[in-house]
N, C-alpha and C positions, 0 to 999 in steps of 0.2 A: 504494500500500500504506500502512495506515495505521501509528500506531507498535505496538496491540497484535499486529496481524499481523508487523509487524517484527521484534520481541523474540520471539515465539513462531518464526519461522527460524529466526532467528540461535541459540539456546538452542536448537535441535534438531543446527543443521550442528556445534556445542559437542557433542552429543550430553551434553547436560544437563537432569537433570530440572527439574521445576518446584522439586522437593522442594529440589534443589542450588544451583539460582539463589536461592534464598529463601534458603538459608543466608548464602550470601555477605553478601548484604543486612541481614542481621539482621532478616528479615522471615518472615512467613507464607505457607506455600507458596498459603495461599487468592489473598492481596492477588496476587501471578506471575498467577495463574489470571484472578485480574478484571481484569489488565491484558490479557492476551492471549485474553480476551473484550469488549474496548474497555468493559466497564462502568464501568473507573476510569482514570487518568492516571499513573505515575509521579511523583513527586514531582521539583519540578524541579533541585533538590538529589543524587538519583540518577540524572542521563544522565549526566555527565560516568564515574563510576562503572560505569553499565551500558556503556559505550562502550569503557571498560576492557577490562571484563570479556571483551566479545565479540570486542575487536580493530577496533571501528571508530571513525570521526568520530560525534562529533555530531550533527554535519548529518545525515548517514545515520542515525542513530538517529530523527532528529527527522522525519525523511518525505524524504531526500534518493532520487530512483527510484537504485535500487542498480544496474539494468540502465546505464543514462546513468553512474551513477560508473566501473562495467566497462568501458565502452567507453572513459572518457575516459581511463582508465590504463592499458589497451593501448595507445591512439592516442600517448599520453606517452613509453609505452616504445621503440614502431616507431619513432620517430622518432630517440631518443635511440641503437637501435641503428643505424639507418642510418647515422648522424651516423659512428658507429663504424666502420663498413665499407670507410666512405670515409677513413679517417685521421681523423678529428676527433675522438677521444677528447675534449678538453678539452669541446668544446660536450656532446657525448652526458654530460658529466658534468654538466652544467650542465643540461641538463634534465629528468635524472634528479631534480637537486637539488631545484631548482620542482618537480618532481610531487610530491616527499614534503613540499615546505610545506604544497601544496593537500593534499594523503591522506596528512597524519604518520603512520597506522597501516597504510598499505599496505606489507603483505608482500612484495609480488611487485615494489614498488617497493623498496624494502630490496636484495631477494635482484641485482634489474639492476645499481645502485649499488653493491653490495660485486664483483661479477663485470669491473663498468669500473674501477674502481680497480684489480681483481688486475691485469687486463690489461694496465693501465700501468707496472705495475712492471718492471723489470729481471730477468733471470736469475737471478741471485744478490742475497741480500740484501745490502740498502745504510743503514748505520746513518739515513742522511739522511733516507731514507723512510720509517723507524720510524714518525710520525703515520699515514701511511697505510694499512701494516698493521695499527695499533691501531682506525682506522675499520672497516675489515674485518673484523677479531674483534667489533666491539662491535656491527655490522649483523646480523652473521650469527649471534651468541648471542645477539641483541632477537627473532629470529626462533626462532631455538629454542626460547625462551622463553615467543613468545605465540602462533606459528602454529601452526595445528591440519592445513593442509597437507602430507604426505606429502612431496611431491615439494619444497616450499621446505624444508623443513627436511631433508630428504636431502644439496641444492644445498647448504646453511649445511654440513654436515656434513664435504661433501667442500670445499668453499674452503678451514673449518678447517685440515683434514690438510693442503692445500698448502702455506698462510701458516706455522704454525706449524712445518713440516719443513723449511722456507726459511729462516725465523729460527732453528734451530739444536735445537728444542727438541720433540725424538725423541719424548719421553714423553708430551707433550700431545697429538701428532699423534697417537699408537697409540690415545691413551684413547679420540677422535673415532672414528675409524677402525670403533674394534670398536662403536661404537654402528651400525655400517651390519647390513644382514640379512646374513642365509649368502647364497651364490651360490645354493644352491637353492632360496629362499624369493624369487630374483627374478622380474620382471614378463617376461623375456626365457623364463627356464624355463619356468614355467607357461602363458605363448603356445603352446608350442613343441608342448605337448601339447591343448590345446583348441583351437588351429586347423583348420582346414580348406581345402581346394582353394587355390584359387590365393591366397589369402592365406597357407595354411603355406607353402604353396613360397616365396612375396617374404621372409616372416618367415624361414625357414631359410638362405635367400640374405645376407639380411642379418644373422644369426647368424654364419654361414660368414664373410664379412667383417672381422665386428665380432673374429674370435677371432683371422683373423691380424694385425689393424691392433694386436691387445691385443701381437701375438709382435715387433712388431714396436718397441714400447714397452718391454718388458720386456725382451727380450734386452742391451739397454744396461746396462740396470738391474742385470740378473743379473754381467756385468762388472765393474760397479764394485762390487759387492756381498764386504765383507771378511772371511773366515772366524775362528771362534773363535781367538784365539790371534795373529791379524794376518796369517795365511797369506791368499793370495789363490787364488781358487775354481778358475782358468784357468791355462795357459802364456800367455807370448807369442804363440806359434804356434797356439792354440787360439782366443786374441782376435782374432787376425788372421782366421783361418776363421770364427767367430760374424760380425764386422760383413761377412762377404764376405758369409755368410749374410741379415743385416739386407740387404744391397743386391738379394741374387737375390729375396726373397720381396715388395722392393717392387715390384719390374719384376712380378713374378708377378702382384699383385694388380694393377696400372695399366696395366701392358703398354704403349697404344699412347694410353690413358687420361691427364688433368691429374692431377699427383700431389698437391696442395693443400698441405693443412700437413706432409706425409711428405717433400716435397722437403728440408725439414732435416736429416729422419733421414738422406737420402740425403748431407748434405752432410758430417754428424757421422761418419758410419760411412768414410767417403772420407776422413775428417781422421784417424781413428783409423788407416788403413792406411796413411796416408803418414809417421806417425808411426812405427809399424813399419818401414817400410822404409828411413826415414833412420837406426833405428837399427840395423839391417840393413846402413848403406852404401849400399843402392839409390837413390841418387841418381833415378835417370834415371824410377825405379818411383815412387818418392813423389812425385816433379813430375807426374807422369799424375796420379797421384789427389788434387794440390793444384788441379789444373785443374779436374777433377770438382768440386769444393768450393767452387772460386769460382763454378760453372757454377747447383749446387743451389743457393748462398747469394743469389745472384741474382734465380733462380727464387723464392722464399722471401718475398723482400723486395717481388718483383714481384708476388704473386698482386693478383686484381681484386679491385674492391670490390664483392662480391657478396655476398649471406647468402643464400642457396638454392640447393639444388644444380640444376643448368643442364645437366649434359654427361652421357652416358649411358658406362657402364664400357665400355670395350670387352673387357673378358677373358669366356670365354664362362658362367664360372658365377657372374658377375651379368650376364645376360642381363636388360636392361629396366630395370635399377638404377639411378637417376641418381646420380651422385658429387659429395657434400656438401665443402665447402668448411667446414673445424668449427669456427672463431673469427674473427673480424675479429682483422687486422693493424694495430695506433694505430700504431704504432714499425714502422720498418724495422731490426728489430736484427738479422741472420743475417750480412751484410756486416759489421757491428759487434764479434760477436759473435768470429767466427774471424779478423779481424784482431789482436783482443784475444790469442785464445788461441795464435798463430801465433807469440808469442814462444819458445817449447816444442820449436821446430825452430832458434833461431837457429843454436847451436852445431851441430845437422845437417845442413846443407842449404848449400850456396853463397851467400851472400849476396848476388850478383845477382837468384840465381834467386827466391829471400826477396821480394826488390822487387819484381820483378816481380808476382808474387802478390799483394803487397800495394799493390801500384797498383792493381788490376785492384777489391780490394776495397774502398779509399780512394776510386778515383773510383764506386764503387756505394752510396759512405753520402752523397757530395756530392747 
């Protein structure tokens, strides 16, 4: 492809006219038109400018085959995610890195790099790590900024809300947030209604799914969630029947099924009920379900290093379904994690039985 073939794509995927590219330029929409008629050349004083403009290299402007740069920044990414899958965050950052020397204006190299860095971080925010949520913010609003992408700037959109509700600061999360579409304007809805045969049925299968893995998400959330005034939404005894609920609807949904990254929830909702019942007194009840905890936190820290889903659901209304495994694990933190929070029972609970537990989770972070 030559360059005026070039400029006349790229200024169309822009969905810009000739008229609007010429603005930019300080130029006449005719000189656009002679370029992307090969009768003339750009000036070579405006590639770096046109390269801007469109979100690309140079090189690619200058005759680099675009199909050969596509490919080579897939290739960049699989790789980088593999690296992940298998615990190597650091490498998979590192050549993230390289691909955005070689493609500074690659988007999709951006959106990987800000997603491996979330991953690395901790649970909770850690002042220490402040540079690398600032990396985060500054990859994912470059991308806001210059991608014409739907789908990366959606990805930038929602990191945002994470990072920024993790750092403390409610109000910048919200503002992101509401930039997303209504639920009824999404890609999931409108399938729902133009599909047909056996693709509605897979699509509604995986709707059905998607809505209780959402119930399963959010019932935590609704929990901790604090009423006007500082009143709290639930009893004791209400909380307790909610995570009994979190645990019935996972088994629901996995059955006889790998639970993936839900084995957490499983371990969270078992840490929530032992908490309960050591303030209860039930001694005997909260050590069952600190076992459970150590059991999920295990499971959690052990999943494969896989990125595809492999194993077919065994519950019968995903019939055919295979079950996705939804993020690479860099960090074994689950063992970490409720050893950490396990100080919360000291005063409840025997302090034999204490150790014990936290042996079982000490030798799981070794």
């Amino acid at each position: 492809m030559n360059m005026g073939e070039t400029i006349k794509r790229l200024r169309k995927e822009k969905d810009m006219t000739q008229e609007q590219l010429a603005e930019y330029l300080n130029l006449s929409a005719q000189a656009v038109s002679r370029w992307e008629l090969n009768s003339t050349l750009p000036d070579i004083t405006l590639v770096p400018l046109l390269a801007n403009i469109f979100g690309v290299t140079t090189d690619l402007l200058l005759g680099v085959d675009v199909t050969t740069m596509e490919n080579r920044i897939g290739d960049i990414i699989n790789e980088a995610i593999n690296h992940m899958w298998q615990g190597n965050a650091t490498e998979g950052e590192k050549i993230l890195r390289g691909g955005l020397k070689e493609f500074p204006n690659s988007h999709q190299l951006m959106r990987e790099l800000a997603i491996s860095l979330q991953q690395q971080l901790g649970l909770r925010f850690d002042e220490a790590q402040k540079p690398i949520y600032q990396e985060i913010i500054a990859l994912c609003e470059k991308n806001l900024a210059a991608s014409t992408d739907d789908f990366i700037r959606h990805s930038a959109i929602q990191t945002l809300c994470f990072i920024y509700n993790q750092m403390g600061e409610q109000e910048k999360a919200k503002t992101y947030a509401k930039k997303m579409p209504f639920k009824c304007f999404s890609r999931e809805s409108m399938l729902t209604e133009t599909l047909r045969g056996t693709e509605k049925f897979a699509h509604i299968q995986d709707e059905l799914r998607s809505g209780l893995l959402s119930a399963l998400m959010f019932i935590p959330r609704l929990m901790d969630c604090q009423l006007d005034g500082g009143a709290q939404p639930f009893t004791a005894d209400e909380c307790r029947a909610l995570n009994q609920k979190i645990i019935d609807i996972t088994h629901l949904i996995f059955e006889e099924g790998p639970l993936g990254d839900f084995a957490f929830s499983l371990a969270d909702a078992h840490f929530s009920l032992a908490r309960h019942f050591a303030e209860e007194g039930d001694a005997a009840t909260a050590m069952q379900h600190l076992k459970q905890v150590v059991n999920y936190a295990i499971t959690t820290d052990a999943m494969p290093p896989v990125n595809q889903a492999t194993e077919e659901h065994s519950n019968l209304l995903f019939k055919g379904l295979k079950f996705p495994f939804t993020m690479p694990s860099p960090n074994r933190i689950a063992a970490e994690y409720f050893l950490e929070i396990s100080v919360q029972l000291d005063t409840l609970l025997p302090a034999a039985d204490l150790a014990e537990v936290r042996a079982a989770l000490q030798k799981e972070r070794i």
